[in-house]
N, CA, C and O atoms as a Maestro MAE file, in Angstrom:
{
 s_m_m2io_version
 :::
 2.0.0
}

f_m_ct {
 s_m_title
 :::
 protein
 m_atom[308] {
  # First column is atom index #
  i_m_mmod_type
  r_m_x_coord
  r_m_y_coord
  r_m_z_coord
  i_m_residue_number
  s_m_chain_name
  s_m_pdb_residue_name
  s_m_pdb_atom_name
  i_m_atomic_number
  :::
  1 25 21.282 100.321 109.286 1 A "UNK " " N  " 7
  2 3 20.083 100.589 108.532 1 A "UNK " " CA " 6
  3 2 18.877 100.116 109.355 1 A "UNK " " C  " 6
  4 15 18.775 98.958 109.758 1 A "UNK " " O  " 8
  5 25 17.971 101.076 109.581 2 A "UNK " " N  " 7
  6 3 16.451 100.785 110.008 2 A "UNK " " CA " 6
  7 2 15.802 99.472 109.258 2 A "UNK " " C  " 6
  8 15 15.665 99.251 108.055 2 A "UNK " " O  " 8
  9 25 15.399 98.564 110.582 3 A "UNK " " N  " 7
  10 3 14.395 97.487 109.115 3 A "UNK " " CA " 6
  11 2 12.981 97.966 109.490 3 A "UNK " " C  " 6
  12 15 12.686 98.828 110.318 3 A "UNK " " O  " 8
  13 25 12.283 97.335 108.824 4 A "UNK " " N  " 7
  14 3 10.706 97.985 109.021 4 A "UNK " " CA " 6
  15 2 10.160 97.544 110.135 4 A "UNK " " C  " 6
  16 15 9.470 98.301 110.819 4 A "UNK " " O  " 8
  17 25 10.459 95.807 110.613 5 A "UNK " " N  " 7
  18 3 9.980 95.419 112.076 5 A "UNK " " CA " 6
  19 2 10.980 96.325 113.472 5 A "UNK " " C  " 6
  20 15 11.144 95.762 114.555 5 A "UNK " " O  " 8
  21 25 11.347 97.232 113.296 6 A "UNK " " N  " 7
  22 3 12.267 98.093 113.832 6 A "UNK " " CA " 6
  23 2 11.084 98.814 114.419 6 A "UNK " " C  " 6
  24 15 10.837 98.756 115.623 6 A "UNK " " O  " 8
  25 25 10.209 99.629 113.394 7 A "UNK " " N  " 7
  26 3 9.177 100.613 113.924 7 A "UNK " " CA " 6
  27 2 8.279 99.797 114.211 7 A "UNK " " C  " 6
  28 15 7.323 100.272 113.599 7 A "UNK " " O  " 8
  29 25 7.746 98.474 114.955 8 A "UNK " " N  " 7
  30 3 6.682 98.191 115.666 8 A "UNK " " CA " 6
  31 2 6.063 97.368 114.493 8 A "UNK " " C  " 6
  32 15 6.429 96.983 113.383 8 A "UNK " " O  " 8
  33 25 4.891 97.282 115.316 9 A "UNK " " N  " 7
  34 3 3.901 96.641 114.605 9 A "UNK " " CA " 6
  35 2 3.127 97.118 113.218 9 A "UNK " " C  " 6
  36 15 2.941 98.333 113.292 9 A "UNK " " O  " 8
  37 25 2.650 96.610 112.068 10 A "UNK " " N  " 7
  38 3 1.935 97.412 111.160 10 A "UNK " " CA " 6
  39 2 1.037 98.443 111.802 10 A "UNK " " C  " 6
  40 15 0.711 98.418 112.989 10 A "UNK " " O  " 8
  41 25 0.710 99.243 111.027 11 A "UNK " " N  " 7
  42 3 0.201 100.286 111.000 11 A "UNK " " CA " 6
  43 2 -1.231 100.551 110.162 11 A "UNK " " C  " 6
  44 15 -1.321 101.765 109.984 11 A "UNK " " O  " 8
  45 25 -2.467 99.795 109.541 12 A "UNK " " N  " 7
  46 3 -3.060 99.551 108.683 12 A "UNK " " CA " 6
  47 2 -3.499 101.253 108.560 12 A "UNK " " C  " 6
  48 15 -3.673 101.935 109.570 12 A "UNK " " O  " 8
  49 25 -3.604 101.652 107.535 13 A "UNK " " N  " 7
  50 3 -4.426 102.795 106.754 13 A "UNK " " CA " 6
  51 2 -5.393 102.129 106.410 13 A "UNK " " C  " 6
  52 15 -5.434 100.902 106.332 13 A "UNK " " O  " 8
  53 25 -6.548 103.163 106.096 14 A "UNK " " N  " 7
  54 3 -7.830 102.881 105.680 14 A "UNK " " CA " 6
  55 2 -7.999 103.809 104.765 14 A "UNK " " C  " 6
  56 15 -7.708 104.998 104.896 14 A "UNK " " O  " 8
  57 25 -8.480 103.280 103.805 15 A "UNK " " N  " 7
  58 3 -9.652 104.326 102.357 15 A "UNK " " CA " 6
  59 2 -10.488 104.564 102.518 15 A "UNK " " C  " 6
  60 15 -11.448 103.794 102.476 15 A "UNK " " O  " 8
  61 25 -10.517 105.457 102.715 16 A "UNK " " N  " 7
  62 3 -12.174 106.407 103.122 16 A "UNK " " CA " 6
  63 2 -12.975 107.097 101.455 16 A "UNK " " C  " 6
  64 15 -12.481 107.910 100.673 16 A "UNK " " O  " 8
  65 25 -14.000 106.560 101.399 17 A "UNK " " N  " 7
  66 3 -14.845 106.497 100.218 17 A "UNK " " CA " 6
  67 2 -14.652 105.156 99.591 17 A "UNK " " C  " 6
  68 15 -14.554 105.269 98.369 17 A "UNK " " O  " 8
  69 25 -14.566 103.945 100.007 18 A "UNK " " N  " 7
  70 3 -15.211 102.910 99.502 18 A "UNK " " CA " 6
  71 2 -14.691 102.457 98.438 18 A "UNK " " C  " 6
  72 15 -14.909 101.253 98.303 18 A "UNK " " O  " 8
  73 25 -13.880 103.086 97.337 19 A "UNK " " N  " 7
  74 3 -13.842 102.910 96.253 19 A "UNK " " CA " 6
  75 2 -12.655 101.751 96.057 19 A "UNK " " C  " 6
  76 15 -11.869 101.684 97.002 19 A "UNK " " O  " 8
  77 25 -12.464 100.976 95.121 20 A "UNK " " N  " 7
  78 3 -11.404 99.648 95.073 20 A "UNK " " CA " 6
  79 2 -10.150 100.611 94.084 20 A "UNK " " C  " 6
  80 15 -10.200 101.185 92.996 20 A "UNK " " O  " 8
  81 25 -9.516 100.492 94.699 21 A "UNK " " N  " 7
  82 3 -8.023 100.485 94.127 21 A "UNK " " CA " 6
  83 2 -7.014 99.583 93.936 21 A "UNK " " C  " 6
  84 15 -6.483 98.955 94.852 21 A "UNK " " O  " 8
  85 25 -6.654 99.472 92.466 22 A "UNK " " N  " 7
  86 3 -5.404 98.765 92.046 22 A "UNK " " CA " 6
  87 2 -4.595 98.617 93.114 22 A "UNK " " C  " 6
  88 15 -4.405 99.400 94.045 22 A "UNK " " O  " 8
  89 25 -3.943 97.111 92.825 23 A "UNK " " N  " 7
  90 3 -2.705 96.604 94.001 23 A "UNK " " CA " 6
  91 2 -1.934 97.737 93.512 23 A "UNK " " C  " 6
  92 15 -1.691 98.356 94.548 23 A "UNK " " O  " 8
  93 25 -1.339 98.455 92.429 24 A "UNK " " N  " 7
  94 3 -0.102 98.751 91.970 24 A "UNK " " CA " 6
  95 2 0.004 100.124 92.518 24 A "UNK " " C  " 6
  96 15 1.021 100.789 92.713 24 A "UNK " " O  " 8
  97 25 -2.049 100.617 92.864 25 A "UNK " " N  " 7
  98 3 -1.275 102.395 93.173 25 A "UNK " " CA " 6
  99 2 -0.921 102.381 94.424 25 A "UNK " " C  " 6
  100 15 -0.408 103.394 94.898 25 A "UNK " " O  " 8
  101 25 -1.116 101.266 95.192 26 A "UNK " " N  " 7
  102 3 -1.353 101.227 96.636 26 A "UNK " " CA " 6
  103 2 0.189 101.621 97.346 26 A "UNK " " C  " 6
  104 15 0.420 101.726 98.551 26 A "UNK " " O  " 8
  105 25 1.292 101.828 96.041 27 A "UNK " " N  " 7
  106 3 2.405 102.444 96.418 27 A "UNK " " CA " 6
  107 2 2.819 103.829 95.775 27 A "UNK " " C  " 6
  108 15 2.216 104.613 95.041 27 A "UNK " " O  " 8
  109 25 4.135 103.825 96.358 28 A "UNK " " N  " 7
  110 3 4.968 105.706 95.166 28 A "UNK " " CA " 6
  111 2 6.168 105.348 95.737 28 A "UNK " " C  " 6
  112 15 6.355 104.693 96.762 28 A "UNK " " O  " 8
  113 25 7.174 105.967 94.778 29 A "UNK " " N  " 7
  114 3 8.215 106.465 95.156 29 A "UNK " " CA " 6
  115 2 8.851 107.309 95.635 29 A "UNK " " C  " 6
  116 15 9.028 108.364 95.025 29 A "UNK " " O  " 8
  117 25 9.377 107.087 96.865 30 A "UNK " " N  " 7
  118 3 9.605 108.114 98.019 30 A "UNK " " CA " 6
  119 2 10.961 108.803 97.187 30 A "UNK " " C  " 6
  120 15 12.094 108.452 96.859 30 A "UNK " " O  " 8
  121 25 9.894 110.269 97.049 31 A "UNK " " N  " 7
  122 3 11.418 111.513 96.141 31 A "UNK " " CA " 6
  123 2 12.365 111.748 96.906 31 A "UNK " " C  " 6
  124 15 13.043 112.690 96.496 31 A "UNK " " O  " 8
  125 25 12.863 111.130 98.230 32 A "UNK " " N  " 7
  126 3 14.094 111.514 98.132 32 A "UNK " " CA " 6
  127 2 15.124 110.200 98.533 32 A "UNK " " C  " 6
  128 15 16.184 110.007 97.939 32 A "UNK " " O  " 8
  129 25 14.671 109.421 99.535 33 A "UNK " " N  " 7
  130 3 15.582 108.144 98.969 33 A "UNK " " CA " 6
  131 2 15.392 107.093 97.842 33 A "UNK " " C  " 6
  132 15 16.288 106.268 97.661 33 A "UNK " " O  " 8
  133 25 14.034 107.078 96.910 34 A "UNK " " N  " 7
  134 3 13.615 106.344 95.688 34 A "UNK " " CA " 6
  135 2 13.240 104.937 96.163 34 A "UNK " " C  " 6
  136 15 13.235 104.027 95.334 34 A "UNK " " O  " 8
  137 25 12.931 104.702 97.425 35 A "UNK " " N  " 7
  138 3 12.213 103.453 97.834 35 A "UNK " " CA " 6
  139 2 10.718 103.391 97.674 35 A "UNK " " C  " 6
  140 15 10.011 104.368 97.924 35 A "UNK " " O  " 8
  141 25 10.190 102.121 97.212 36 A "UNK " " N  " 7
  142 3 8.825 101.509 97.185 36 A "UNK " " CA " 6
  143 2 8.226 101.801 98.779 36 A "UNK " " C  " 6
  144 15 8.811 101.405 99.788 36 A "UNK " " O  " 8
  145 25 7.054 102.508 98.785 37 A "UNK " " N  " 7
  146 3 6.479 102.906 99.849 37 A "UNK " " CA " 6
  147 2 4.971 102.470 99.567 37 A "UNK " " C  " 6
  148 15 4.272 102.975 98.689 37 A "UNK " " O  " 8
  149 25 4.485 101.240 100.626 38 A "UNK " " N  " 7
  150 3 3.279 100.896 100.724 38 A "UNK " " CA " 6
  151 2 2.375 101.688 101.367 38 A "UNK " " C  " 6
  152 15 2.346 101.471 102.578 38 A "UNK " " O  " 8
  153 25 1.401 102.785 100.862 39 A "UNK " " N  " 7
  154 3 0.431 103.611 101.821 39 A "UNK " " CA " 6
  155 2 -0.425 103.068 102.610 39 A "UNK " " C  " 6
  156 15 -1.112 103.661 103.441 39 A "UNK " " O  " 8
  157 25 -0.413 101.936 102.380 40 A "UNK " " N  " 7
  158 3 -1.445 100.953 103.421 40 A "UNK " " CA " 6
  159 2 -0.584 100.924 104.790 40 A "UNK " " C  " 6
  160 15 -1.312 100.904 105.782 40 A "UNK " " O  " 8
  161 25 0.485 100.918 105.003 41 A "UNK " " N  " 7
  162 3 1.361 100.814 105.912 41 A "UNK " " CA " 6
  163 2 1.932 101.938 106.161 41 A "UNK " " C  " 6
  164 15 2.861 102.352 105.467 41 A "UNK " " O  " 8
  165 25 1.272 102.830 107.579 42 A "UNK " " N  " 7
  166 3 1.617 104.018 107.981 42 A "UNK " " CA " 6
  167 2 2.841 104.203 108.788 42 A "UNK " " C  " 6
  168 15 3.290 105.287 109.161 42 A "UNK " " O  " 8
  169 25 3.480 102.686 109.089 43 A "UNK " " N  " 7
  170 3 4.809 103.238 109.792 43 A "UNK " " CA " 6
  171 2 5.846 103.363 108.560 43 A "UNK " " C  " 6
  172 15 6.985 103.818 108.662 43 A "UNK " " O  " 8
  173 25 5.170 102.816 107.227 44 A "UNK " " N  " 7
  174 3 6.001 103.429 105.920 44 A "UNK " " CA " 6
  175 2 6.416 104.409 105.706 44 A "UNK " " C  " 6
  176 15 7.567 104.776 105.472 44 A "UNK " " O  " 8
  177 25 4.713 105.352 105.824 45 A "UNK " " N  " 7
  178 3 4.679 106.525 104.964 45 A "UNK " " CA " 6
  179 2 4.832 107.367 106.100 45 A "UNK " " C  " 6
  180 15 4.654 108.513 105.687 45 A "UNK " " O  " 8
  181 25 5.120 107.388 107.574 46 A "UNK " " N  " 7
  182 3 5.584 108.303 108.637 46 A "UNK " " CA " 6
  183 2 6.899 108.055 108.182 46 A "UNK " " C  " 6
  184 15 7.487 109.104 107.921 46 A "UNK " " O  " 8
  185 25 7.561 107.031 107.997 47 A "UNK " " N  " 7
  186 3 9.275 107.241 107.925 47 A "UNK " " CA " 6
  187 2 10.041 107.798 106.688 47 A "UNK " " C  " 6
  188 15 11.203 108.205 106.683 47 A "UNK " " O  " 8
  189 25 9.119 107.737 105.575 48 A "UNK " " N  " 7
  190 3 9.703 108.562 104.616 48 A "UNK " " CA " 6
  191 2 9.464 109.996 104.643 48 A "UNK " " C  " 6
  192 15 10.178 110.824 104.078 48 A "UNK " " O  " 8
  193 25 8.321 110.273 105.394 49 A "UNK " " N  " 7
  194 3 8.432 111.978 105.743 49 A "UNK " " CA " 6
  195 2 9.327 112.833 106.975 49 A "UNK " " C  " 6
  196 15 9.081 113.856 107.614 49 A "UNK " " O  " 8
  197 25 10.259 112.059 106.963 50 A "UNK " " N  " 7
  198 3 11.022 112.126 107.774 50 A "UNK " " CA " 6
  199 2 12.050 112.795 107.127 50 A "UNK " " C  " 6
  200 15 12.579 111.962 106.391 50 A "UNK " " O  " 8
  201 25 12.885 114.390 106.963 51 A "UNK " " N  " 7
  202 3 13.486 114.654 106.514 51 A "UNK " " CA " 6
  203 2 15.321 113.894 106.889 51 A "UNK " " C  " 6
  204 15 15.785 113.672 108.007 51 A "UNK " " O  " 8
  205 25 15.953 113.673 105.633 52 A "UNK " " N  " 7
  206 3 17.279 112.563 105.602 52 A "UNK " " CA " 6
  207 2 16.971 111.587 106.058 52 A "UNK " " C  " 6
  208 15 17.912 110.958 106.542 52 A "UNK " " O  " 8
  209 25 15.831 111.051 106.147 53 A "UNK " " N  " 7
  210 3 15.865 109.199 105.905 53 A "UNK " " CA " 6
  211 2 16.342 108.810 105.132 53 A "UNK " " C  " 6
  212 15 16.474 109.337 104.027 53 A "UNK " " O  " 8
  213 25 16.907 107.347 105.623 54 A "UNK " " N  " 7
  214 3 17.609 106.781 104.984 54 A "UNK " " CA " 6
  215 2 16.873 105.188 104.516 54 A "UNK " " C  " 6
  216 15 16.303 104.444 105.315 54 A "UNK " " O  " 8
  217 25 16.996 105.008 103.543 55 A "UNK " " N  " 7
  218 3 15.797 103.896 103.071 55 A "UNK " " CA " 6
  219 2 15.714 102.826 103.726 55 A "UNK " " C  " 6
  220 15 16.783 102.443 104.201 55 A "UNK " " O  " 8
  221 25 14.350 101.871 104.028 56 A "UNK " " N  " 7
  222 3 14.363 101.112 104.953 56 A "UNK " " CA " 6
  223 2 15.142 99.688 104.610 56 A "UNK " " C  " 6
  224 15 15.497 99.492 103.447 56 A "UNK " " O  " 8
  225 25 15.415 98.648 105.685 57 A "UNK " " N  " 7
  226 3 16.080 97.541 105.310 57 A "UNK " " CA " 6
  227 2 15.190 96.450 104.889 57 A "UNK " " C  " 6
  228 15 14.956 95.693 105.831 57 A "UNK " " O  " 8
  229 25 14.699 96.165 103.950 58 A "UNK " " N  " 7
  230 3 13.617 95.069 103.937 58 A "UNK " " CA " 6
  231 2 14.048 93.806 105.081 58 A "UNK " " C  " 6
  232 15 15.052 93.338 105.619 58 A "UNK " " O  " 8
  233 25 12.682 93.630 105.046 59 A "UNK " " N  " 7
  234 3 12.770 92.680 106.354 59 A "UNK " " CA " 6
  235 2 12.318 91.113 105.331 59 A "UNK " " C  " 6
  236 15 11.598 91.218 104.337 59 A "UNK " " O  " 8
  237 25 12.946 89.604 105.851 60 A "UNK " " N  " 7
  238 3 12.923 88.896 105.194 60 A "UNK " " CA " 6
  239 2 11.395 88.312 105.158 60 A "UNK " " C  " 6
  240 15 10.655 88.171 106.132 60 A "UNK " " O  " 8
  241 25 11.089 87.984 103.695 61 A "UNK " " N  " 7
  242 3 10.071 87.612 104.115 61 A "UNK " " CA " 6
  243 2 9.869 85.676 103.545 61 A "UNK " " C  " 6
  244 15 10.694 84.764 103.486 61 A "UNK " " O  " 8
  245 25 8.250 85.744 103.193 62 A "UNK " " N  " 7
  246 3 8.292 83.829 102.992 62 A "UNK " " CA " 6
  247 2 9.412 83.948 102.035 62 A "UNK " " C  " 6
  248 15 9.779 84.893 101.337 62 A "UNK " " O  " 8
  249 25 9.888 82.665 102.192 63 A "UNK " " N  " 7
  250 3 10.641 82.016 101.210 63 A "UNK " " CA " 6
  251 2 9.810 81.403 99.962 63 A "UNK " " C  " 6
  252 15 8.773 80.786 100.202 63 A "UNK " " O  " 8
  253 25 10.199 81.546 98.813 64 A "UNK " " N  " 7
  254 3 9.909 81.142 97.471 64 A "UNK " " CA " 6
  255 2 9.679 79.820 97.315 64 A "UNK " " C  " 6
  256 15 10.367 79.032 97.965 64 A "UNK " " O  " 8
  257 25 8.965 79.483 96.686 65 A "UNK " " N  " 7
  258 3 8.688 77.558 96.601 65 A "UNK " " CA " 6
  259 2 9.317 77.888 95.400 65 A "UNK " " C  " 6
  260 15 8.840 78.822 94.755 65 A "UNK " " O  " 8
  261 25 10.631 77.100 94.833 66 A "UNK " " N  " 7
  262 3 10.260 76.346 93.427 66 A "UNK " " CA " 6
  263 2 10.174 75.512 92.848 66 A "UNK " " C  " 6
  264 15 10.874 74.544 93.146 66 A "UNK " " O  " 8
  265 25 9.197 75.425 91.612 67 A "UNK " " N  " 7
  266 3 8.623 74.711 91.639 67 A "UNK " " CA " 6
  267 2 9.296 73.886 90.096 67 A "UNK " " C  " 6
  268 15 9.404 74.793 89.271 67 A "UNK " " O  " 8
  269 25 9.634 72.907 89.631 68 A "UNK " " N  " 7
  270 3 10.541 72.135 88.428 68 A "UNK " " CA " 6
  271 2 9.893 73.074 87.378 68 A "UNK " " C  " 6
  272 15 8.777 73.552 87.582 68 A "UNK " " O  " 8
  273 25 10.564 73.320 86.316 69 A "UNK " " N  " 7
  274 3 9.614 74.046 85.092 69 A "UNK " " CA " 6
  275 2 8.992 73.013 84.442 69 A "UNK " " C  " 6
  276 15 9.522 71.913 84.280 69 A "UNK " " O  " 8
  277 25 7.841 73.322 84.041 70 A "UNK " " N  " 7
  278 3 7.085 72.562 83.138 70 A "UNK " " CA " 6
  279 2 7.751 71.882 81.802 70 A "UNK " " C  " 6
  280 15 8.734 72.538 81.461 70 A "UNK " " O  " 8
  281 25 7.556 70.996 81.128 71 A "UNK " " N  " 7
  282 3 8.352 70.676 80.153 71 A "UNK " " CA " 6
  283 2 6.896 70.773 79.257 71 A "UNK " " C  " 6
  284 15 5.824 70.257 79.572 71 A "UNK " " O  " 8
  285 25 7.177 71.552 78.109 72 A "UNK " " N  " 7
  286 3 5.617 72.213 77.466 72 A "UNK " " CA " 6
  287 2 5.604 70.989 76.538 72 A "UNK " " C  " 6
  288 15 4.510 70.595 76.134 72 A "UNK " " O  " 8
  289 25 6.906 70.254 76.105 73 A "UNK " " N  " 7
  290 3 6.532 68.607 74.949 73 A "UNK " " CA " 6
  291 2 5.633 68.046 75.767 73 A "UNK " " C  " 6
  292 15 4.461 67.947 75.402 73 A "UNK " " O  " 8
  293 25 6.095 67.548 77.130 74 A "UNK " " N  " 7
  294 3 5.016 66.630 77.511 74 A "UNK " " CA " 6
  295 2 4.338 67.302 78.603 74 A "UNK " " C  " 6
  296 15 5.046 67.652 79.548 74 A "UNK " " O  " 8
  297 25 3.180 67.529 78.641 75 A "UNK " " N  " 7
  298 3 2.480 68.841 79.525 75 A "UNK " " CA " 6
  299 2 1.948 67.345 80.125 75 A "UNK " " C  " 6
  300 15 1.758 66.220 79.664 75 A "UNK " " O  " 8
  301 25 1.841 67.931 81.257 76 A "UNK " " N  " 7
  302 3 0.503 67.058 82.559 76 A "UNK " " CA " 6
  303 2 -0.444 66.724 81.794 76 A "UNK " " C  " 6
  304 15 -1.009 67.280 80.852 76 A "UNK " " O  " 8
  305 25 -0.648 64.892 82.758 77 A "UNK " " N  " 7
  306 3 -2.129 64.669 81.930 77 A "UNK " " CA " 6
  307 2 -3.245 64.800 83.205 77 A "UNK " " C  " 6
  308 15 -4.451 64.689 82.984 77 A "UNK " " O  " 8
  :::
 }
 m_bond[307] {
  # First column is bond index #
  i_m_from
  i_m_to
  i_m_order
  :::
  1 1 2 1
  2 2 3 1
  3 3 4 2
  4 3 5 1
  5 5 6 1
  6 6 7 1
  7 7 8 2
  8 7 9 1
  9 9 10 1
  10 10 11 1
  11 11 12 2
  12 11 13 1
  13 13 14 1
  14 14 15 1
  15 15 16 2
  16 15 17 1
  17 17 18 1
  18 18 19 1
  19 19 20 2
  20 19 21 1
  21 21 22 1
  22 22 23 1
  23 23 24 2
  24 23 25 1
  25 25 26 1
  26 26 27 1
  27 27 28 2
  28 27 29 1
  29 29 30 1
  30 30 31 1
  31 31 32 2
  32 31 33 1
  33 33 34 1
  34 34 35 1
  35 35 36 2
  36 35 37 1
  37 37 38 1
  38 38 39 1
  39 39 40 2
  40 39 41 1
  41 41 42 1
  42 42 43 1
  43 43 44 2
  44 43 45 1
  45 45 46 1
  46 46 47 1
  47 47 48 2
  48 47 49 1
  49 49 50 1
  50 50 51 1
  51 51 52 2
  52 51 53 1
  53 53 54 1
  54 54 55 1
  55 55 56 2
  56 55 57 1
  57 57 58 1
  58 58 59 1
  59 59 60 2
  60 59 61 1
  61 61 62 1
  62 62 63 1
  63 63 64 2
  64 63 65 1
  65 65 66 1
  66 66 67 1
  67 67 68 2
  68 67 69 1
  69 69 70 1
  70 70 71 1
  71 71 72 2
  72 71 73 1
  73 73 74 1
  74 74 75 1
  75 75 76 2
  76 75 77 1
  77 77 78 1
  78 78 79 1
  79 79 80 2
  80 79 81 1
  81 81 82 1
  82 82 83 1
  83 83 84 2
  84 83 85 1
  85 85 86 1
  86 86 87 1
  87 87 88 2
  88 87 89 1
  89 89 90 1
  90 90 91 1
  91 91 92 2
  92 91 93 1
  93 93 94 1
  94 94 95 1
  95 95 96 2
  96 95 97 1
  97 97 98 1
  98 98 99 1
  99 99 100 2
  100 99 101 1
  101 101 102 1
  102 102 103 1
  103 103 104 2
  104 103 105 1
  105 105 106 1
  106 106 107 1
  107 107 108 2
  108 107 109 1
  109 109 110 1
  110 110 111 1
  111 111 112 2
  112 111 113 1
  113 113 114 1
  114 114 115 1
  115 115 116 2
  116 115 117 1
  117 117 118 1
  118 118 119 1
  119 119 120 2
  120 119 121 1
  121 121 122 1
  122 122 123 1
  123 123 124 2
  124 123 125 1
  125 125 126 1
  126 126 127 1
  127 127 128 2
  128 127 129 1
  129 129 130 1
  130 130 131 1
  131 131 132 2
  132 131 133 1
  133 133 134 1
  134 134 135 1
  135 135 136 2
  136 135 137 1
  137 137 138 1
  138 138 139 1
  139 139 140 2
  140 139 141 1
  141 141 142 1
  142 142 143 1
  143 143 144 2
  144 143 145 1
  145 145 146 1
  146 146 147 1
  147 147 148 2
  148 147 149 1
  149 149 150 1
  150 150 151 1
  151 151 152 2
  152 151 153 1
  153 153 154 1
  154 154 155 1
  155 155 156 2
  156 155 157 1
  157 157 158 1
  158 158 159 1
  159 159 160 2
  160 159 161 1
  161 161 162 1
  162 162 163 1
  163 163 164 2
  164 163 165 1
  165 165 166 1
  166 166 167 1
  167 167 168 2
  168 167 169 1
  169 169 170 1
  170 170 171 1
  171 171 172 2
  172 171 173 1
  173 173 174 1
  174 174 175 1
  175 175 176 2
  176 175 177 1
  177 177 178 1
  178 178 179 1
  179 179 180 2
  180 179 181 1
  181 181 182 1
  182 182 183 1
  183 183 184 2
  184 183 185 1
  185 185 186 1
  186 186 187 1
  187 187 188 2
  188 187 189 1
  189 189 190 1
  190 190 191 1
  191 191 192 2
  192 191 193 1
  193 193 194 1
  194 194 195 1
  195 195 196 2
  196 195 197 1
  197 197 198 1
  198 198 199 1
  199 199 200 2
  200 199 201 1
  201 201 202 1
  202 202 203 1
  203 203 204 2
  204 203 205 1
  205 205 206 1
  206 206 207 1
  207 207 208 2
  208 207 209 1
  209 209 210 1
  210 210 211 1
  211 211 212 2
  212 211 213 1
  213 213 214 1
  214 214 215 1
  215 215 216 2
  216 215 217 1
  217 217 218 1
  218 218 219 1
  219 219 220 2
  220 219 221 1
  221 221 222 1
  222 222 223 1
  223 223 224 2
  224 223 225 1
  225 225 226 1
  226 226 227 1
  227 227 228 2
  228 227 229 1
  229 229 230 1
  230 230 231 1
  231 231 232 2
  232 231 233 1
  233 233 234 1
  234 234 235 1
  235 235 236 2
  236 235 237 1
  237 237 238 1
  238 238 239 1
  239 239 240 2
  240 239 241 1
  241 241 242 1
  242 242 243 1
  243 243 244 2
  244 243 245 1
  245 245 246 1
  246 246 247 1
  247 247 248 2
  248 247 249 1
  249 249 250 1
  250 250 251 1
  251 251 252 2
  252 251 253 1
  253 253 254 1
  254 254 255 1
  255 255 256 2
  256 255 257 1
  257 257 258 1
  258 258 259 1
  259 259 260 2
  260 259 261 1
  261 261 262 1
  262 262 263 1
  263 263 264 2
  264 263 265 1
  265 265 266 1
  266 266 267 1
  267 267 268 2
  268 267 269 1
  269 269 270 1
  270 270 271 1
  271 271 272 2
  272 271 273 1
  273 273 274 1
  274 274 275 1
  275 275 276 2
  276 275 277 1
  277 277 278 1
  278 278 279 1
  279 279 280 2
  280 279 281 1
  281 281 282 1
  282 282 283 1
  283 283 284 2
  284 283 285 1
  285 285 286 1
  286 286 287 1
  287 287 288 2
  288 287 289 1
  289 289 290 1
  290 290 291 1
  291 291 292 2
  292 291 293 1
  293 293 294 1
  294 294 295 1
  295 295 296 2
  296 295 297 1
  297 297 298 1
  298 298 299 1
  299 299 300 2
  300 299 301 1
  301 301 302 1
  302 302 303 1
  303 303 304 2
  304 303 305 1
  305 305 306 1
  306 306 307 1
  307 307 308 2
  :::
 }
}
């Protein structure tokens, strides 16, 4: 399986007309393998137009802090 640091370096896209867009549209689902595709990232959206691609391998990213759960009886003073 292809990972994404496979095709190089990012690729930044740009929005032309200024206008602010939601984090959430800034993706789609690629119709034929059903992977999350970031349009900001053009070595994304070149590899899903790629007829029989095969979906990419996520590449690892930060690790998660966690953090103790709060205990809501006795909240921080």
């Amino acid at each position: 399986m292809t990972k994404l640091s496979d095709l190089g370096p990012p690729v930044p896209g740009k929005l032309h007309g200024g206008q602010h867009i939601e984090e959430h549209l800034h993706y789609y689902n690629c119709p034929h393998c059903g992977q999350r595709v970031d349009q900001r990232d053009l070595r994304q959206v070149f590899w899903h137009e790629r007829p029989g691609h095969e979906p990419l391998e996520p590449d690892p990213e930060a690790k998660v802090i966690e953090f103790p759960k709060r205990n809501e009886k006795n909240p921080p003073a």
